[in-house]
VMD Tcl script that builds the backbone (N, CA, C; Angstrom):
set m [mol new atoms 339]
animate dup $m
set s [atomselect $m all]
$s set {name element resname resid chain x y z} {
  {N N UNK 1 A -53.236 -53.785 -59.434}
  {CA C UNK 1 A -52.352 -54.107 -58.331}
  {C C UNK 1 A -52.525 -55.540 -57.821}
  {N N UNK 2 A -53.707 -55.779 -57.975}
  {CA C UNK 2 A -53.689 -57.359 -57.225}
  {C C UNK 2 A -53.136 -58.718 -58.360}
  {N N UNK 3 A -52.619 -58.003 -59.051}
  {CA C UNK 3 A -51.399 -59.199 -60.507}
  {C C UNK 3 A -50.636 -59.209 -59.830}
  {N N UNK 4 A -50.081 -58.165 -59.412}
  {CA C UNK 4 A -48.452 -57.635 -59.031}
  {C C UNK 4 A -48.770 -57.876 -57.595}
  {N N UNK 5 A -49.263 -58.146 -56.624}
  {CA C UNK 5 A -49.617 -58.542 -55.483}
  {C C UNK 5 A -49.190 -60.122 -55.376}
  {N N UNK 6 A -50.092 -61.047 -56.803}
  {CA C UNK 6 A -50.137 -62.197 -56.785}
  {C C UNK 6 A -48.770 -62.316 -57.144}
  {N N UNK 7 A -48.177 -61.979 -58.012}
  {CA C UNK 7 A -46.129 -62.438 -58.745}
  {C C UNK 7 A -45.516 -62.333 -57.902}
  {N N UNK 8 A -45.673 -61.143 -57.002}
  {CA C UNK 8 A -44.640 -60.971 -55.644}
  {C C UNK 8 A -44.776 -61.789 -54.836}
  {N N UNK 9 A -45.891 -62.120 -54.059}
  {CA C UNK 9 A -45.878 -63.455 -53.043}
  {C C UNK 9 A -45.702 -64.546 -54.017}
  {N N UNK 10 A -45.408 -64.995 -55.014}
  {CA C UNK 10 A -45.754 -66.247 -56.198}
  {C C UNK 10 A -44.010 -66.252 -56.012}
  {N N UNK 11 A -43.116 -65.389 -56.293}
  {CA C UNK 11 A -41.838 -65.123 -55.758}
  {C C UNK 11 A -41.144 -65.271 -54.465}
  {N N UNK 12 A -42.042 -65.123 -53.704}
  {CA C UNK 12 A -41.868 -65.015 -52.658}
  {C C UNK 12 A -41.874 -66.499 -52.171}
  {N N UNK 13 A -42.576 -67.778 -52.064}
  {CA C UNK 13 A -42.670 -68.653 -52.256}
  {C C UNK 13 A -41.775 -69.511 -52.470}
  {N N UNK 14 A -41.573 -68.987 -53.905}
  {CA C UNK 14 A -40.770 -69.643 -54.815}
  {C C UNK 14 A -39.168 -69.770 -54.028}
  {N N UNK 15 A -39.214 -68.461 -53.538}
  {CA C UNK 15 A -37.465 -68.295 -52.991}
  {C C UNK 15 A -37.042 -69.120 -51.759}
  {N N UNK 16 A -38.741 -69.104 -50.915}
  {CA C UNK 16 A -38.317 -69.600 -49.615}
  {C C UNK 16 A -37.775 -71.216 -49.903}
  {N N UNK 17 A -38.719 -71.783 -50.910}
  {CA C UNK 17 A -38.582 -73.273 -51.434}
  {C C UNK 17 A -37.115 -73.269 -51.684}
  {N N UNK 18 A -37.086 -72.492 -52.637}
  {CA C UNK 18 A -35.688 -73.200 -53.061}
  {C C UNK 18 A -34.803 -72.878 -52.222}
  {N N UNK 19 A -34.351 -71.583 -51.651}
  {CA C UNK 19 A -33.551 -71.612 -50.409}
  {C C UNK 19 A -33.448 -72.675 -49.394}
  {N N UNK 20 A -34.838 -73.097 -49.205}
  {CA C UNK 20 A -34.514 -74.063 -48.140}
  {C C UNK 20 A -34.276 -75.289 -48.651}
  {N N UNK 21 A -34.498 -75.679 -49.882}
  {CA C UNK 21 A -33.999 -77.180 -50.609}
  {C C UNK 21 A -32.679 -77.166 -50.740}
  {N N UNK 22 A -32.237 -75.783 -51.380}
  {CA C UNK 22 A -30.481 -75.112 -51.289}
  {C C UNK 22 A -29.632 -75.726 -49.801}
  {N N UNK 23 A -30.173 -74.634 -49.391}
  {CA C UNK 23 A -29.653 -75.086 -47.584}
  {C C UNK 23 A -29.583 -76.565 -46.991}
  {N N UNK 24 A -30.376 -77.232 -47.551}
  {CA C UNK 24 A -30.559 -78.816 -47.149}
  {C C UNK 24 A -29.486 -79.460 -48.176}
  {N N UNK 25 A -29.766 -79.189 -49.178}
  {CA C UNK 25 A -28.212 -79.710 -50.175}
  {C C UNK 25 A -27.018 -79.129 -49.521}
  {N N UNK 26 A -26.734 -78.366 -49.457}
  {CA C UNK 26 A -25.539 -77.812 -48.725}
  {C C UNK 26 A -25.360 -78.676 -47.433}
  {N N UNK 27 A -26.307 -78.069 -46.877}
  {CA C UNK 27 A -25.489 -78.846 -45.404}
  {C C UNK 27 A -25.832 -80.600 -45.724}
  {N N UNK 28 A -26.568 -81.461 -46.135}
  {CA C UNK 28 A -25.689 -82.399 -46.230}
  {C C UNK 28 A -24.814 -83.046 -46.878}
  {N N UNK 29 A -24.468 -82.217 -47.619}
  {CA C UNK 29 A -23.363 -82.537 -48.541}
  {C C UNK 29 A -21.830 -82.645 -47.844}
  {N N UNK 30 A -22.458 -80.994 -46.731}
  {CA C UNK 30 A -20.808 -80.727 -45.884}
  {C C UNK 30 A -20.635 -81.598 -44.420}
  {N N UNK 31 A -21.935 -82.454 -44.462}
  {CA C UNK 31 A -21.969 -83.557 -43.373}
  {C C UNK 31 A -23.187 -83.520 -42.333}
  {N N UNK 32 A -24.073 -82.234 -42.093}
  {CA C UNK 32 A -24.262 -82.165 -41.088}
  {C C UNK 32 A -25.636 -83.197 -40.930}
  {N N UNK 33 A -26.021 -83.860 -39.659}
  {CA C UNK 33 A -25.628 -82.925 -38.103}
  {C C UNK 33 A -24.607 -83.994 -37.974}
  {N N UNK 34 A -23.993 -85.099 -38.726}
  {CA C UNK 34 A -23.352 -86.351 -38.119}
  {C C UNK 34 A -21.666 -85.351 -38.007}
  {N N UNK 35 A -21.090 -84.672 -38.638}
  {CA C UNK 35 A -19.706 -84.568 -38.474}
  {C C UNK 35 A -19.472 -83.211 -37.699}
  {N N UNK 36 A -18.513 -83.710 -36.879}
  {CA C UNK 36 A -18.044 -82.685 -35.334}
  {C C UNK 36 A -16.618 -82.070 -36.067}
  {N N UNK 37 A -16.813 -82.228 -37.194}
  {CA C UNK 37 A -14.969 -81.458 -37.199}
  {C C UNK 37 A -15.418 -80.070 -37.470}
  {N N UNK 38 A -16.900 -79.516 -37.682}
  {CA C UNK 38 A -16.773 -78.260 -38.203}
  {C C UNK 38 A -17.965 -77.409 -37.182}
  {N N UNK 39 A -18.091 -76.267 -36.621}
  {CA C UNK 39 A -18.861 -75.406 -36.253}
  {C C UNK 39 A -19.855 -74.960 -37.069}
  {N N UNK 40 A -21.223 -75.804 -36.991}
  {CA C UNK 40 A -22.512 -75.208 -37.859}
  {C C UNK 40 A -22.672 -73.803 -36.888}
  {N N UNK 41 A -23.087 -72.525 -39.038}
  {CA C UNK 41 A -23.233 -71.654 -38.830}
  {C C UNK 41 A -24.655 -71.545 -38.018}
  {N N UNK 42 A -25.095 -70.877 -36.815}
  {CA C UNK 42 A -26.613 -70.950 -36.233}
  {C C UNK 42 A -27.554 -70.906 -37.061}
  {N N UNK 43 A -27.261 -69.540 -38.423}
  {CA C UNK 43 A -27.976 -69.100 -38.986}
  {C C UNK 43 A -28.454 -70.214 -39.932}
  {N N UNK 44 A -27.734 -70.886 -40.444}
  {CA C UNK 44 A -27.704 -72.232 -41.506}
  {C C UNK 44 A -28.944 -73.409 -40.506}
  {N N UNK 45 A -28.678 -73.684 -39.034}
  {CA C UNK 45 A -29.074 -74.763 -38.578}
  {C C UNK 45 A -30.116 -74.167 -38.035}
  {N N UNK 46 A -30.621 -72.815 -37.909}
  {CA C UNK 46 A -31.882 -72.222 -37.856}
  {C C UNK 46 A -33.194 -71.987 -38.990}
  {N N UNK 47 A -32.160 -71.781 -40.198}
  {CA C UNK 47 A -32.713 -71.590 -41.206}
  {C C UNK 47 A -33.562 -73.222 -41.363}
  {N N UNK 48 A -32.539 -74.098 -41.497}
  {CA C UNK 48 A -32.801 -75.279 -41.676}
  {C C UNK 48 A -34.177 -76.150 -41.195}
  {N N UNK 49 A -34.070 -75.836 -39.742}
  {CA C UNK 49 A -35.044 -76.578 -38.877}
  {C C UNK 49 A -36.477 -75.882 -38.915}
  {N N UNK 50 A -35.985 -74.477 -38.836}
  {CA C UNK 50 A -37.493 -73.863 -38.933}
  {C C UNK 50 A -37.554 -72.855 -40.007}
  {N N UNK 51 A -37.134 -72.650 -41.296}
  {CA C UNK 51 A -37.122 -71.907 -42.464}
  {C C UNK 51 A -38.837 -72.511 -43.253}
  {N N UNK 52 A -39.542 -73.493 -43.398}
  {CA C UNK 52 A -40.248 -73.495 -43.409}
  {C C UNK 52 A -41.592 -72.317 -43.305}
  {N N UNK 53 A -41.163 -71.686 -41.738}
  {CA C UNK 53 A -41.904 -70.742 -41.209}
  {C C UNK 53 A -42.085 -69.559 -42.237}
  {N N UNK 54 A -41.410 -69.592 -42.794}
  {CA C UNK 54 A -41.206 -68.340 -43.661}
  {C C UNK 54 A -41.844 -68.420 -44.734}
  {N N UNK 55 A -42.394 -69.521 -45.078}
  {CA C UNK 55 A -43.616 -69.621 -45.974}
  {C C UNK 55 A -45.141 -69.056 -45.745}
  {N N UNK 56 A -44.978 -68.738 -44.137}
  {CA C UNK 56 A -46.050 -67.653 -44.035}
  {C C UNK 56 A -45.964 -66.550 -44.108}
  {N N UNK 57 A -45.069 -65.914 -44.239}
  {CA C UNK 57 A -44.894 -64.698 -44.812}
  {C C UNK 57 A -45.544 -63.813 -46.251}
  {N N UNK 58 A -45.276 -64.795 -46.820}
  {CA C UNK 58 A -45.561 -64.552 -48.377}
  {C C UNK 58 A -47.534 -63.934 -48.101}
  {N N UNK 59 A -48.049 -64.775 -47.680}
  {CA C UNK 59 A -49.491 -64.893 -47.239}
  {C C UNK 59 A -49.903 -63.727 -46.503}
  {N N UNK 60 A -49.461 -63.477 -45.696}
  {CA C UNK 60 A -49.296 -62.840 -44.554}
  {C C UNK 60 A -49.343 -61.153 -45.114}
  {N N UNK 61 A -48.344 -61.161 -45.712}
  {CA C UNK 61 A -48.187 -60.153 -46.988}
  {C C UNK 61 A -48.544 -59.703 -48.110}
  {N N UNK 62 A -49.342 -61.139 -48.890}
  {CA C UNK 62 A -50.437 -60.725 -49.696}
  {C C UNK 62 A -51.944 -60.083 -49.184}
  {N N UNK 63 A -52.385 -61.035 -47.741}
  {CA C UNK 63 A -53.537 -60.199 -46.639}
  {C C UNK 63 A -53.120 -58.426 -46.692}
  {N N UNK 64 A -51.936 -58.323 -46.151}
  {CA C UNK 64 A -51.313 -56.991 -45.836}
  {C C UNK 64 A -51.508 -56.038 -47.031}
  {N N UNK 65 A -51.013 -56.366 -48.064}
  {CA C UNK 65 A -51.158 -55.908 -49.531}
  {C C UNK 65 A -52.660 -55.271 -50.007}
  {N N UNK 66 A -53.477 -56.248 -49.631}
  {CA C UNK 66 A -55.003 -56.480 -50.611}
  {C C UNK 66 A -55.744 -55.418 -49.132}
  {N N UNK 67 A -55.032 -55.527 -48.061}
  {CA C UNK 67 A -56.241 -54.777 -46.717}
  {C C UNK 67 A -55.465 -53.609 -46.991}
  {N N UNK 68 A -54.522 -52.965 -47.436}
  {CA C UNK 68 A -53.684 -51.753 -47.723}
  {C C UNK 68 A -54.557 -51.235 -48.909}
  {N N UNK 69 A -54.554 -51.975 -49.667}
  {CA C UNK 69 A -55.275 -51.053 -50.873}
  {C C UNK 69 A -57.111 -51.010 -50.901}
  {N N UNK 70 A -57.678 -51.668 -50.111}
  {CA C UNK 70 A -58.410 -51.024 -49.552}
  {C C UNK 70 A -59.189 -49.643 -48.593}
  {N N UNK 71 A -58.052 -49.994 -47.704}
  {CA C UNK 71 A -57.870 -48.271 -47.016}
  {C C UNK 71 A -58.016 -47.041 -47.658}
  {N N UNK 72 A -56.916 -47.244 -48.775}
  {CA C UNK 72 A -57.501 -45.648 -49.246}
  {C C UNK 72 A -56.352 -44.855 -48.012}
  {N N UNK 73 A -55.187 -45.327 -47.577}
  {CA C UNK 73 A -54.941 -44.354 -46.715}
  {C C UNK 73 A -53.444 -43.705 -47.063}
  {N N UNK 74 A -53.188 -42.712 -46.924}
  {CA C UNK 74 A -51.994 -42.186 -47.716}
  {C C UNK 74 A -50.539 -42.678 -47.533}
  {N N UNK 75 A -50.430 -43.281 -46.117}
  {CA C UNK 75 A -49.571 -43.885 -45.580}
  {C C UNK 75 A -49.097 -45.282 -46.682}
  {N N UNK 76 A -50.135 -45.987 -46.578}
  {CA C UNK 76 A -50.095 -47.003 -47.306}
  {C C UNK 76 A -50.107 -47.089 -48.715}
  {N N UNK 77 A -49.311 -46.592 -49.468}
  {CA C UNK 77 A -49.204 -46.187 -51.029}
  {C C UNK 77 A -49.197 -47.727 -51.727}
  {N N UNK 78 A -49.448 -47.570 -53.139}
  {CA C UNK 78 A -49.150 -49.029 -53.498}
  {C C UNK 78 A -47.592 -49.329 -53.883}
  {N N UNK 79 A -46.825 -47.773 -53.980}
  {CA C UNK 79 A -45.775 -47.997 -53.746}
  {C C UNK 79 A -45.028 -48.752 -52.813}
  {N N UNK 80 A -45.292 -48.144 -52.183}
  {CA C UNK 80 A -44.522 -49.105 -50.416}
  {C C UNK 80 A -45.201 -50.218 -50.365}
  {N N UNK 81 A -46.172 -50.890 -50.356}
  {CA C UNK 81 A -46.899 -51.985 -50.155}
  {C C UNK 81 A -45.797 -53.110 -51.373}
  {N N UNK 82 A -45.697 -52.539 -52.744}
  {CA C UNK 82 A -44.712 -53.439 -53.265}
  {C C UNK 82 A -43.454 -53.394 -53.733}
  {N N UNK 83 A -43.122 -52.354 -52.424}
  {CA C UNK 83 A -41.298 -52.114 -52.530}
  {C C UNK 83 A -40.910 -52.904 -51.384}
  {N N UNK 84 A -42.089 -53.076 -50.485}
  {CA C UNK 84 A -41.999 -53.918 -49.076}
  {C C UNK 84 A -42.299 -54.863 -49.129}
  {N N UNK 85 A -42.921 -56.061 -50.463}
  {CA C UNK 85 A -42.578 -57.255 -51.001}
  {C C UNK 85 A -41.498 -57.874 -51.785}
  {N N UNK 86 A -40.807 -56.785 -52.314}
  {CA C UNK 86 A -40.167 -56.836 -53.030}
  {C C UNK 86 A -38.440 -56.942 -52.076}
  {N N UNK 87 A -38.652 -56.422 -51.051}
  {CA C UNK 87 A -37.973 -55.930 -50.091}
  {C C UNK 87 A -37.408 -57.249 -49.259}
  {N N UNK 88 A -38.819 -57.989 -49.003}
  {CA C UNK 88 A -39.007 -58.843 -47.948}
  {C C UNK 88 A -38.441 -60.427 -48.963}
  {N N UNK 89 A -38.410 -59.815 -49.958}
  {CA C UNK 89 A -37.920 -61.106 -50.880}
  {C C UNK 89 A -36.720 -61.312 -50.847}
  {N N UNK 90 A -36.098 -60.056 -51.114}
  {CA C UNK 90 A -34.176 -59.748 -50.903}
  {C C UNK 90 A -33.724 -60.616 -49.634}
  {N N UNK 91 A -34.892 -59.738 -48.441}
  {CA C UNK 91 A -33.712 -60.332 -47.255}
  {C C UNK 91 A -34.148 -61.685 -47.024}
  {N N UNK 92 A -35.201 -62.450 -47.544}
  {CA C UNK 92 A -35.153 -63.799 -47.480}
  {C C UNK 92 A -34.151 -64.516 -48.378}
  {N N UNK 93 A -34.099 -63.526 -49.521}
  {CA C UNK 93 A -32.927 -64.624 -50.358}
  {C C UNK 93 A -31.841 -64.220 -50.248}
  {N N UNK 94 A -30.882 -63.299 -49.241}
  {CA C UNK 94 A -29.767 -62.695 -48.517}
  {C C UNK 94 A -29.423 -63.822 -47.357}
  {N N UNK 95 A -30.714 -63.907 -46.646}
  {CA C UNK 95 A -30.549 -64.624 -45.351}
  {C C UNK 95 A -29.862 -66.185 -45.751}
  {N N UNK 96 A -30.813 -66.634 -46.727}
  {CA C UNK 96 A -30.659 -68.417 -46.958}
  {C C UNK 96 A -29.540 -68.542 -48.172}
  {N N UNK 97 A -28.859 -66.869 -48.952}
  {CA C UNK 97 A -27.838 -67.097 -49.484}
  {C C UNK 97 A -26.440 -67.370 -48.388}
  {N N UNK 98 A -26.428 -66.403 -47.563}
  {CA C UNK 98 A -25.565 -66.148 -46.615}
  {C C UNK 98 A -25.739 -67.813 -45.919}
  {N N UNK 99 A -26.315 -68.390 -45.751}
  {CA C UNK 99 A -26.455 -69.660 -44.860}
  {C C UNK 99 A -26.252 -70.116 -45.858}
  {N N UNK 100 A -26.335 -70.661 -46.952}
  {CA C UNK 100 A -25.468 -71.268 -47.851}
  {C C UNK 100 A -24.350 -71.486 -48.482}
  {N N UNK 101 A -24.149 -69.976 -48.238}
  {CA C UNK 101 A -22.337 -69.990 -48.868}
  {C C UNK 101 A -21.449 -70.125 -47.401}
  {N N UNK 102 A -21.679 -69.836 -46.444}
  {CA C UNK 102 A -20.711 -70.320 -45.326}
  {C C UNK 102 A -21.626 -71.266 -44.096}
  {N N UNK 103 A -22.134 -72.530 -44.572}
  {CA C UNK 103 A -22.895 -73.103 -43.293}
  {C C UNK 103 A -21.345 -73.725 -42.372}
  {N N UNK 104 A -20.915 -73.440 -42.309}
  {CA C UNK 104 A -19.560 -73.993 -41.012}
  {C C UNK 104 A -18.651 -73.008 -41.273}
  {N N UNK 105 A -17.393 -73.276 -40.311}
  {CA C UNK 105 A -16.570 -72.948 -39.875}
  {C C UNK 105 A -15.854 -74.215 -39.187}
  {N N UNK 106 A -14.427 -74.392 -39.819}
  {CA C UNK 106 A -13.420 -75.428 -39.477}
  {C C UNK 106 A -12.750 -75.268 -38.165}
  {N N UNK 107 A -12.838 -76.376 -36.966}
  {CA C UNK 107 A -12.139 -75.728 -36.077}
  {C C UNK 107 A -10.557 -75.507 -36.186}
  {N N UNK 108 A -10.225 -74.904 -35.057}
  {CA C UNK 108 A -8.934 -75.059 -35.064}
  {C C UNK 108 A -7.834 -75.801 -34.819}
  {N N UNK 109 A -8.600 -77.172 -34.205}
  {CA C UNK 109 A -7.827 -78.347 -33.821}
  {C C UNK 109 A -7.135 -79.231 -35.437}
  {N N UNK 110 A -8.048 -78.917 -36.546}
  {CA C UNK 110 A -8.049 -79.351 -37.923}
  {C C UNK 110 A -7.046 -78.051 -38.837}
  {N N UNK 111 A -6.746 -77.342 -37.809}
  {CA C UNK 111 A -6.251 -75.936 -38.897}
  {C C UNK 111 A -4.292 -76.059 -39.248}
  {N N UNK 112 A -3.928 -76.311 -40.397}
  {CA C UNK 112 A -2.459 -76.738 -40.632}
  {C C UNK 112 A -2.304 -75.640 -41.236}
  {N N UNK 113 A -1.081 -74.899 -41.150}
  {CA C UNK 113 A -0.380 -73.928 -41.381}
  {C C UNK 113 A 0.133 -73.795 -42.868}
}
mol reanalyze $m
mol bondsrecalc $m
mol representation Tube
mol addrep $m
């Protein structure tokens, strides 16, 4: 278990990086923070500024992982321990997909029929 402990946070890592290098190509490509014609998505200009943070996770979760299979406790299966890395990988690369494919919204002063 502690291979498959190490690939999952090694993944885990891996996603937050590139998501957030993703997200930084994106939004300045689509202008931001200099151009006012469009409504940054929160999630995009949250991700952005403090997505970083999410590099403790991975860690955080390998501790969680390695003190779980210690226990010995039934609750804590090694199942769940790496369906809940595996898990935590999705909605990081859901979150910084979703902030990538729509970081704005055009207002309506710019909107032609």
């Amino acid at each position: 278990m502690p291979r498959a402990v190490a690939y999952i946070a090694l993944v885990q890592l891996l996603l937050v990086i590139a998501g957030f290098v993703v997200l930084g190509i994106v939004l300045k490509v689509a202008g931001y923070p200099d151009f006012a014609g469009y409504h940054w998505n929160p999630l995009a200009v949250l991700l952005r500024k403090h997505g970083l943070w999410f590099l403790v996770a991975p860690v955080l979760w390998a501790l969680f992982a390695i003190a779980a299979e210690h226990l010995h406790h039934p609750f804590f299966s090694q199942r769940l321990v790496l369906f809940s890395g595996v898990a935590w990988a999705g909605i990081v690369t859901a979150l910084f997909f979703y902030a990538a494919v729509f970081p704005y919204t055009i207002s309506l002063i710019f909107h032609r029929p």
